[in-house]
N, CA, C and O atoms as a Maestro MAE file, in Angstrom:
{
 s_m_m2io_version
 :::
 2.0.0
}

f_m_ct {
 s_m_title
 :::
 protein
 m_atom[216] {
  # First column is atom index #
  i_m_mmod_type
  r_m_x_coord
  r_m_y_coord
  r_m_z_coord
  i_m_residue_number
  s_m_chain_name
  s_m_pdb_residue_name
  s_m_pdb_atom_name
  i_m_atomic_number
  :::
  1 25 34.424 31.104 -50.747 1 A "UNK " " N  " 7
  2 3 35.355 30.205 -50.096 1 A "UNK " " CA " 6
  3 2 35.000 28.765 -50.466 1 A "UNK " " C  " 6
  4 15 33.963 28.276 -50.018 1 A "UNK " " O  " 8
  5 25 35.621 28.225 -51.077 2 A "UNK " " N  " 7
  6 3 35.409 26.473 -51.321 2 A "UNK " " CA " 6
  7 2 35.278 25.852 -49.777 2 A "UNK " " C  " 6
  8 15 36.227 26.114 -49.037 2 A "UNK " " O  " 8
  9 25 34.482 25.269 -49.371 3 A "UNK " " N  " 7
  10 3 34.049 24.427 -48.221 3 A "UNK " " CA " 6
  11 2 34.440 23.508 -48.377 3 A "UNK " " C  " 6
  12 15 34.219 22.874 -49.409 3 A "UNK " " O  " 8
  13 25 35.186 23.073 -47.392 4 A "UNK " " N  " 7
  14 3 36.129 21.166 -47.442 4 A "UNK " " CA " 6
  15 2 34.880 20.148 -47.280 4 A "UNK " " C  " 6
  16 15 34.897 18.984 -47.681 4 A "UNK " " O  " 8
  17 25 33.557 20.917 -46.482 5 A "UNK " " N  " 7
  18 3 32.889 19.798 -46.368 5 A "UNK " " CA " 6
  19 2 32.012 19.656 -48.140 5 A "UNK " " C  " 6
  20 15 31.839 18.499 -48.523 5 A "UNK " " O  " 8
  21 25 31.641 20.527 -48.861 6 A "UNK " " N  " 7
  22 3 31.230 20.549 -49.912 6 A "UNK " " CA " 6
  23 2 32.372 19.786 -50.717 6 A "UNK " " C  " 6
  24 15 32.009 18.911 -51.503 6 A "UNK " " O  " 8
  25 25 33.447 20.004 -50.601 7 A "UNK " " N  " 7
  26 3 34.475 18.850 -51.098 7 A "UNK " " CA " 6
  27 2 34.448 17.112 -50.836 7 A "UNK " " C  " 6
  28 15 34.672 16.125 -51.536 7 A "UNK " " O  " 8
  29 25 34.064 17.350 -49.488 8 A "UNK " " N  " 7
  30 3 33.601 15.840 -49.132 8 A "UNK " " CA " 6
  31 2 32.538 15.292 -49.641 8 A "UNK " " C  " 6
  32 15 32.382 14.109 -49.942 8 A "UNK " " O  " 8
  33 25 31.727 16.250 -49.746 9 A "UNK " " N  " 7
  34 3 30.397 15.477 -50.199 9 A "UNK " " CA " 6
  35 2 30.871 14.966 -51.827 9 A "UNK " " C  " 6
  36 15 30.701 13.876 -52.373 9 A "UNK " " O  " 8
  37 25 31.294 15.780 -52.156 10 A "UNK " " N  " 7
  38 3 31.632 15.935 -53.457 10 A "UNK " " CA " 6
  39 2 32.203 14.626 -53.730 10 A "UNK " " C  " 6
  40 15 31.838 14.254 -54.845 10 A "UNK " " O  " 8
  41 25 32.977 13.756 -53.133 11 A "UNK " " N  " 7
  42 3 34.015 12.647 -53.206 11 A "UNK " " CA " 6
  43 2 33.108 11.679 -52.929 11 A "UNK " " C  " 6
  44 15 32.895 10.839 -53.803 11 A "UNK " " O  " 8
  45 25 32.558 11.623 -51.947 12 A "UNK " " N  " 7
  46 3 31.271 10.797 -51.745 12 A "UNK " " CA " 6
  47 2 30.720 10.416 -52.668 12 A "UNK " " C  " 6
  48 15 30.768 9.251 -53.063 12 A "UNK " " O  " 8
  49 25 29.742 11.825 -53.477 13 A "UNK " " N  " 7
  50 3 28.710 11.290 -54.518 13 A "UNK " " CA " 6
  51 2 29.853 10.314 -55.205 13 A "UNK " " C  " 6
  52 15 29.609 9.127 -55.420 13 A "UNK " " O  " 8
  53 25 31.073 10.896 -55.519 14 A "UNK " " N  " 7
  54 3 31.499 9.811 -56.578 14 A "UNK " " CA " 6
  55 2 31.779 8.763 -56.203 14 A "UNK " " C  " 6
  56 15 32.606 8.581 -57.096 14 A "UNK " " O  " 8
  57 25 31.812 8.081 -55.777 15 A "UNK " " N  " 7
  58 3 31.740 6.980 -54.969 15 A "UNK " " CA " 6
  59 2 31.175 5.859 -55.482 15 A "UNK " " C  " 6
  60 15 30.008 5.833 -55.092 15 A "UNK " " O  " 8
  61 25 31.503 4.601 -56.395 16 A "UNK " " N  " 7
  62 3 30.696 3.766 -57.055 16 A "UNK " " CA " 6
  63 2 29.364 2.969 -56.345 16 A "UNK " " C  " 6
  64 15 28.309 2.591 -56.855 16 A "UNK " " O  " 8
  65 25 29.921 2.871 -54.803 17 A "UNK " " N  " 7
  66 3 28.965 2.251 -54.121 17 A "UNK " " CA " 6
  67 2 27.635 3.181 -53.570 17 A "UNK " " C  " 6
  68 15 26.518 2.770 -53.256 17 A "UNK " " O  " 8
  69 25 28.321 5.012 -53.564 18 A "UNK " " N  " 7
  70 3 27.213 6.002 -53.717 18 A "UNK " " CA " 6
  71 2 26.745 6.554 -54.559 18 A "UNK " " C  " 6
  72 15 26.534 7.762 -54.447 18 A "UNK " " O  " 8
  73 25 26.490 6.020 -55.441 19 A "UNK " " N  " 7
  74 3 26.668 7.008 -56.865 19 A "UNK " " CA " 6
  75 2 25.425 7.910 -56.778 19 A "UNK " " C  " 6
  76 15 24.302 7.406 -56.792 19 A "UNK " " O  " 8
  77 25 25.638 9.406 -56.678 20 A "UNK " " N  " 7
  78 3 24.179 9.856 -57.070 20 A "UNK " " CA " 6
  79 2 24.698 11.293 -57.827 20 A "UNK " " C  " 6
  80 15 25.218 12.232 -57.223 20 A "UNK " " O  " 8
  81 25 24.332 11.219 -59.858 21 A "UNK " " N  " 7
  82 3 24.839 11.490 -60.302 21 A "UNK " " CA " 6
  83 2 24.695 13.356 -60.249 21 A "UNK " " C  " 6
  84 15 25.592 14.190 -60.371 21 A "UNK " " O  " 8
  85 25 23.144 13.562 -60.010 22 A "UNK " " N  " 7
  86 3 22.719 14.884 -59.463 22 A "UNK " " CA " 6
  87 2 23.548 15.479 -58.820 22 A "UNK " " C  " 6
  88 15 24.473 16.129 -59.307 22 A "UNK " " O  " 8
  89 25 23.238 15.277 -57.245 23 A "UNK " " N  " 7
  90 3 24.012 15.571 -56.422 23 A "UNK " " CA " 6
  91 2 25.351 16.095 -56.760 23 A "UNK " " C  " 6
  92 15 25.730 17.208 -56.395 23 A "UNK " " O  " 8
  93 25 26.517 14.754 -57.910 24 A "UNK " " N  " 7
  94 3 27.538 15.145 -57.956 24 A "UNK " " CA " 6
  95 2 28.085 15.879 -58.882 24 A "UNK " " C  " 6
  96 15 29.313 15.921 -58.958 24 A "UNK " " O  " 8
  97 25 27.399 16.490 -59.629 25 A "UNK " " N  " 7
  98 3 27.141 17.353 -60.170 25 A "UNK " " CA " 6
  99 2 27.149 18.726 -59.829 25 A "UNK " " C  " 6
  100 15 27.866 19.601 -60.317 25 A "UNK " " O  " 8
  101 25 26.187 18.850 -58.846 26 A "UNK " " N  " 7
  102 3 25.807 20.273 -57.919 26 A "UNK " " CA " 6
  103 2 26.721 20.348 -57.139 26 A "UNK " " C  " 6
  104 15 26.741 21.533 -56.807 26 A "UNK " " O  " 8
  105 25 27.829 19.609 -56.416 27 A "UNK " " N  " 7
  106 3 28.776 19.668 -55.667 27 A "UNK " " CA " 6
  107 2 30.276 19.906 -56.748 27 A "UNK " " C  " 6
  108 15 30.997 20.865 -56.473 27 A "UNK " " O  " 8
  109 25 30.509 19.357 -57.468 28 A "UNK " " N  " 7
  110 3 31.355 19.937 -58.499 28 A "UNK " " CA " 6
  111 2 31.247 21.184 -59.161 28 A "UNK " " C  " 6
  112 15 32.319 21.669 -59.525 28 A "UNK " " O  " 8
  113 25 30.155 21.857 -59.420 29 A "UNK " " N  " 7
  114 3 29.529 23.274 -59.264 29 A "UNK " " CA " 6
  115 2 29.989 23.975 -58.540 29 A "UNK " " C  " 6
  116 15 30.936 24.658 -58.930 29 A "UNK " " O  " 8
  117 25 29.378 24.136 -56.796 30 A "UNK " " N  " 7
  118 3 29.822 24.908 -55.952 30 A "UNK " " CA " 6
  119 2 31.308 24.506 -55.588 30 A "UNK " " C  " 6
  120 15 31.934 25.386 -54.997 30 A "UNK " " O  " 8
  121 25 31.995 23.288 -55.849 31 A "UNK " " N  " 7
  122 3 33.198 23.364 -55.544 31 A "UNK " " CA " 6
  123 2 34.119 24.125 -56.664 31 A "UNK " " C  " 6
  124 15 35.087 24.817 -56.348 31 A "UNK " " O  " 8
  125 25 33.827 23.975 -57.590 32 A "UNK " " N  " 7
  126 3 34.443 24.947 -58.851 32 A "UNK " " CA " 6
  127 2 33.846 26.412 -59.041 32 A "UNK " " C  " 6
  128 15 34.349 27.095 -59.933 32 A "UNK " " O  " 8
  129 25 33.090 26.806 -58.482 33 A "UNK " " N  " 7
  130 3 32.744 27.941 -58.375 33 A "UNK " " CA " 6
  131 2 32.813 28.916 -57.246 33 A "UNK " " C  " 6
  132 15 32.629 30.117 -57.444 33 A "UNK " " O  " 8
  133 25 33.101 28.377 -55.949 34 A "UNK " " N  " 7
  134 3 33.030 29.514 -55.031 34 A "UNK " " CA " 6
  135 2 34.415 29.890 -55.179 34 A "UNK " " C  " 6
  136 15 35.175 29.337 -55.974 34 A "UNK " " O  " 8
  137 25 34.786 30.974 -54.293 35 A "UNK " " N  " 7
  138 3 36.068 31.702 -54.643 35 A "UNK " " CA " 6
  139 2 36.299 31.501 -53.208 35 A "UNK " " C  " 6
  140 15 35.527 31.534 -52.250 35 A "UNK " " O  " 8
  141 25 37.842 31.235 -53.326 36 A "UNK " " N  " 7
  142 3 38.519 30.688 -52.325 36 A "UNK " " CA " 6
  143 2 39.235 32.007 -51.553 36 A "UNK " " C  " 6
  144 15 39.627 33.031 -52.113 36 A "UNK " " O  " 8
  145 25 39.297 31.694 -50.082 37 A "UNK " " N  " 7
  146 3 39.645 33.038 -49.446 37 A "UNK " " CA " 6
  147 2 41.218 33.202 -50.068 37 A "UNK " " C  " 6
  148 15 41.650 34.281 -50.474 37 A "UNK " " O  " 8
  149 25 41.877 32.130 -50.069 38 A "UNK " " N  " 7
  150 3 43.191 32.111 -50.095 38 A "UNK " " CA " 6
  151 2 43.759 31.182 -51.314 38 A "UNK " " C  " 6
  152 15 43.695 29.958 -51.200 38 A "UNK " " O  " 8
  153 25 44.248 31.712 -52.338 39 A "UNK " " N  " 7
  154 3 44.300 30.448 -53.648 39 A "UNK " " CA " 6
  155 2 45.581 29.411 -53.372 39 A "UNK " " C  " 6
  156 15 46.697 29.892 -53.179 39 A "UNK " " O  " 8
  157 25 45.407 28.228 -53.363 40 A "UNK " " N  " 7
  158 3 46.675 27.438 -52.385 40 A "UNK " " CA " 6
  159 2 46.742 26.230 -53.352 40 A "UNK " " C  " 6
  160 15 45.886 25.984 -54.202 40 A "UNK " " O  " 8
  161 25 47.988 25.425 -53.093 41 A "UNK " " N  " 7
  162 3 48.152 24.551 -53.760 41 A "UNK " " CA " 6
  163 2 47.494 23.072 -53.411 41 A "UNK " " C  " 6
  164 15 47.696 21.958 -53.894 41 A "UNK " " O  " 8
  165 25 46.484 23.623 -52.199 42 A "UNK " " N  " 7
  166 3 45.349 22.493 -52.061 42 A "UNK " " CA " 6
  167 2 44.802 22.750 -52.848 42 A "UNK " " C  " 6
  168 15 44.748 21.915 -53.751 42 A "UNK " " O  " 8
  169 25 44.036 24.067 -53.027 43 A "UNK " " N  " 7
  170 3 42.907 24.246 -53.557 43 A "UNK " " CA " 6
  171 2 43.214 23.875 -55.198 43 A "UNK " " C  " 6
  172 15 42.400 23.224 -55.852 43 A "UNK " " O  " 8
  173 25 43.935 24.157 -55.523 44 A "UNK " " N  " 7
  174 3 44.047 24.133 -56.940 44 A "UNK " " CA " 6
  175 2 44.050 22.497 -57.217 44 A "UNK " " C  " 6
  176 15 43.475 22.103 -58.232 44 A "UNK " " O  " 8
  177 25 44.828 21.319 -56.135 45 A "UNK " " N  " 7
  178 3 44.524 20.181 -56.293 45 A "UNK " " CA " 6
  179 2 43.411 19.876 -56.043 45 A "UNK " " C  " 6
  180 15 43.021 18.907 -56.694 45 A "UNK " " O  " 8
  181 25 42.567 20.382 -55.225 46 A "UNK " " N  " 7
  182 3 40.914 19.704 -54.909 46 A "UNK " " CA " 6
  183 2 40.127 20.116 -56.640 46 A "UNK " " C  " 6
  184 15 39.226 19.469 -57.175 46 A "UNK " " O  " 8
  185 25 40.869 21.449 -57.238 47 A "UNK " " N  " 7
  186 3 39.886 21.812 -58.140 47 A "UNK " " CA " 6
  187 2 40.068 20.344 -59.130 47 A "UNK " " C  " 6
  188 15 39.145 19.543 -59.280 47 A "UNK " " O  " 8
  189 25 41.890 20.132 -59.957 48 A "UNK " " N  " 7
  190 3 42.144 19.242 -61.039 48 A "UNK " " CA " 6
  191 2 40.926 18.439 -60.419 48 A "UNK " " C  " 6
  192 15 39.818 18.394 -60.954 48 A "UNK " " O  " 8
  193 25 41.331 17.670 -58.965 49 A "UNK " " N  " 7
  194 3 40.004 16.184 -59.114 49 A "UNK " " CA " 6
  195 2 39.631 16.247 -59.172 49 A "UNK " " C  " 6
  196 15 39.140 15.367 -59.879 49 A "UNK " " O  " 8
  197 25 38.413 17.579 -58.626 50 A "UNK " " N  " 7
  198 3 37.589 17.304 -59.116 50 A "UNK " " CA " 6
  199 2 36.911 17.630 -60.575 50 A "UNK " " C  " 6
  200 15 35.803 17.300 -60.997 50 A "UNK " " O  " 8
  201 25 38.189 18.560 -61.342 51 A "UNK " " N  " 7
  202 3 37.210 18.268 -63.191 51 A "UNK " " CA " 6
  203 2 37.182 17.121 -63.271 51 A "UNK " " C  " 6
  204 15 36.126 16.673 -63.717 51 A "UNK " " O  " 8
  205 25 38.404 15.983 -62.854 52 A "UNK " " N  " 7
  206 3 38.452 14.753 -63.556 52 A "UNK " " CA " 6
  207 2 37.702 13.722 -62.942 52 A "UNK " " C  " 6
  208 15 38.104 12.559 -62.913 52 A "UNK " " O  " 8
  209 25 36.281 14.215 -62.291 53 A "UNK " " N  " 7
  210 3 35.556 13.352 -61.937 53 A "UNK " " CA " 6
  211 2 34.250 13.090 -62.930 53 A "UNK " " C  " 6
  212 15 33.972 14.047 -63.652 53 A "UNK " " O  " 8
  213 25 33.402 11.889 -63.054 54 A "UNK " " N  " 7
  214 3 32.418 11.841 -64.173 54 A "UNK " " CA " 6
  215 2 31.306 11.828 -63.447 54 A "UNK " " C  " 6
  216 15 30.208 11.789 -64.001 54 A "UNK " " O  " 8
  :::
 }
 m_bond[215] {
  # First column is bond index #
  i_m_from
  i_m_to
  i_m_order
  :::
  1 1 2 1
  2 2 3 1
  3 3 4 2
  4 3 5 1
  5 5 6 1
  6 6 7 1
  7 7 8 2
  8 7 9 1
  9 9 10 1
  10 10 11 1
  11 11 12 2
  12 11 13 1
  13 13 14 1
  14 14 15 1
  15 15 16 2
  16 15 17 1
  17 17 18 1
  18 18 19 1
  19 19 20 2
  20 19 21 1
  21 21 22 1
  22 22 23 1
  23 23 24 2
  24 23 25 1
  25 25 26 1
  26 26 27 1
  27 27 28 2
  28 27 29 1
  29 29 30 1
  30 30 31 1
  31 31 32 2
  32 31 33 1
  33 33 34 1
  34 34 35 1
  35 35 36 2
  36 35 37 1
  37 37 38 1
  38 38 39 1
  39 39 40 2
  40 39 41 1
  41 41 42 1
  42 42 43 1
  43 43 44 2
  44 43 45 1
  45 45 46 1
  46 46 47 1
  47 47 48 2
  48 47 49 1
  49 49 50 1
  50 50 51 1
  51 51 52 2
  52 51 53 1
  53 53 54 1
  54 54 55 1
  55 55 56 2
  56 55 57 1
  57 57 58 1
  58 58 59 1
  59 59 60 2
  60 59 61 1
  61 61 62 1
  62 62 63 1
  63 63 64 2
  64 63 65 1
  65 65 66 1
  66 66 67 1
  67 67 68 2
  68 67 69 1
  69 69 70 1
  70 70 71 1
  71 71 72 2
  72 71 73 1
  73 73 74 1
  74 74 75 1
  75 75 76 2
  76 75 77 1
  77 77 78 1
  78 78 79 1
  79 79 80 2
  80 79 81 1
  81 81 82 1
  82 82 83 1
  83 83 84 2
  84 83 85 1
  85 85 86 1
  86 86 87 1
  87 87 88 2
  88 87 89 1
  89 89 90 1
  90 90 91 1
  91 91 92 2
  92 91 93 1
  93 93 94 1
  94 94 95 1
  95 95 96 2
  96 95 97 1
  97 97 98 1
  98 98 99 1
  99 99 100 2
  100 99 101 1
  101 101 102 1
  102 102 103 1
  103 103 104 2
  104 103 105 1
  105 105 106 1
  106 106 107 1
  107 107 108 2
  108 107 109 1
  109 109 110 1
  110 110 111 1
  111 111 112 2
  112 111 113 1
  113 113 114 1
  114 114 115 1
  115 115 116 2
  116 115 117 1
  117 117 118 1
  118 118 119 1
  119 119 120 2
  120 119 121 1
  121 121 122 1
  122 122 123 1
  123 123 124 2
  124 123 125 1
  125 125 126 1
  126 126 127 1
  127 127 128 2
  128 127 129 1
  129 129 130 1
  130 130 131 1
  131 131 132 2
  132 131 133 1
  133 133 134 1
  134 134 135 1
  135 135 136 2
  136 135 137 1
  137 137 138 1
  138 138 139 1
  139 139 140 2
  140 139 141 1
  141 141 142 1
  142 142 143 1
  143 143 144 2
  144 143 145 1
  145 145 146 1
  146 146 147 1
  147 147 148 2
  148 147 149 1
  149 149 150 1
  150 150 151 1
  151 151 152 2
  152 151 153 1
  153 153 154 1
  154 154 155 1
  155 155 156 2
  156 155 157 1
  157 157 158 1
  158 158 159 1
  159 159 160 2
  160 159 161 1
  161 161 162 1
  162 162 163 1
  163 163 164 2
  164 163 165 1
  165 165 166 1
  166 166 167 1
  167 167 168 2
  168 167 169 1
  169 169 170 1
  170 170 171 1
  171 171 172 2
  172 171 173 1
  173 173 174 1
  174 174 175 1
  175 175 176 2
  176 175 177 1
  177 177 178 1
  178 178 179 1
  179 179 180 2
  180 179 181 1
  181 181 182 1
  182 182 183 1
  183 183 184 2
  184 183 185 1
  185 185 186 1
  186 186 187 1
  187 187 188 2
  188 187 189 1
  189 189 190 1
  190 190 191 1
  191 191 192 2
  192 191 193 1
  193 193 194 1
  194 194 195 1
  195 195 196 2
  196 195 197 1
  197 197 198 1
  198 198 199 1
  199 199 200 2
  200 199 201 1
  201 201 202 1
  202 202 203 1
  203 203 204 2
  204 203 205 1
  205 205 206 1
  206 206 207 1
  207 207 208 2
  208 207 209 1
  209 209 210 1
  210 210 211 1
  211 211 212 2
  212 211 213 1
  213 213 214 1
  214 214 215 1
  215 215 216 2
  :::
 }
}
């Protein structure tokens, strides 16, 4: 199941004023990797942002 709060964190690390590049890394991981109970047209938008994050 993708976790909204693992999504949050996720938005966070990227964050110029938080930047911590580890972290956002490992959160783009488990957010692209867990399997979602229900495949939705959130989820599929939380996934695009987050590939297109650096």
């Amino acid at each position: 199941m993708v976790d909204s709060k693992m999504y949050f964190y996720e938005r966070i690390y990227a964050l110029s004023d938080y930047r911590h590049p580890d972290k956002l890394e490992e959160m783009k991981r488990i957010v692209l990797t867990k399997e979602p109970k229900v495949m939705s047209t959130a989820i599929r938008e939380m996934h695009e942002e987050v590939e297109k994050l650096e």
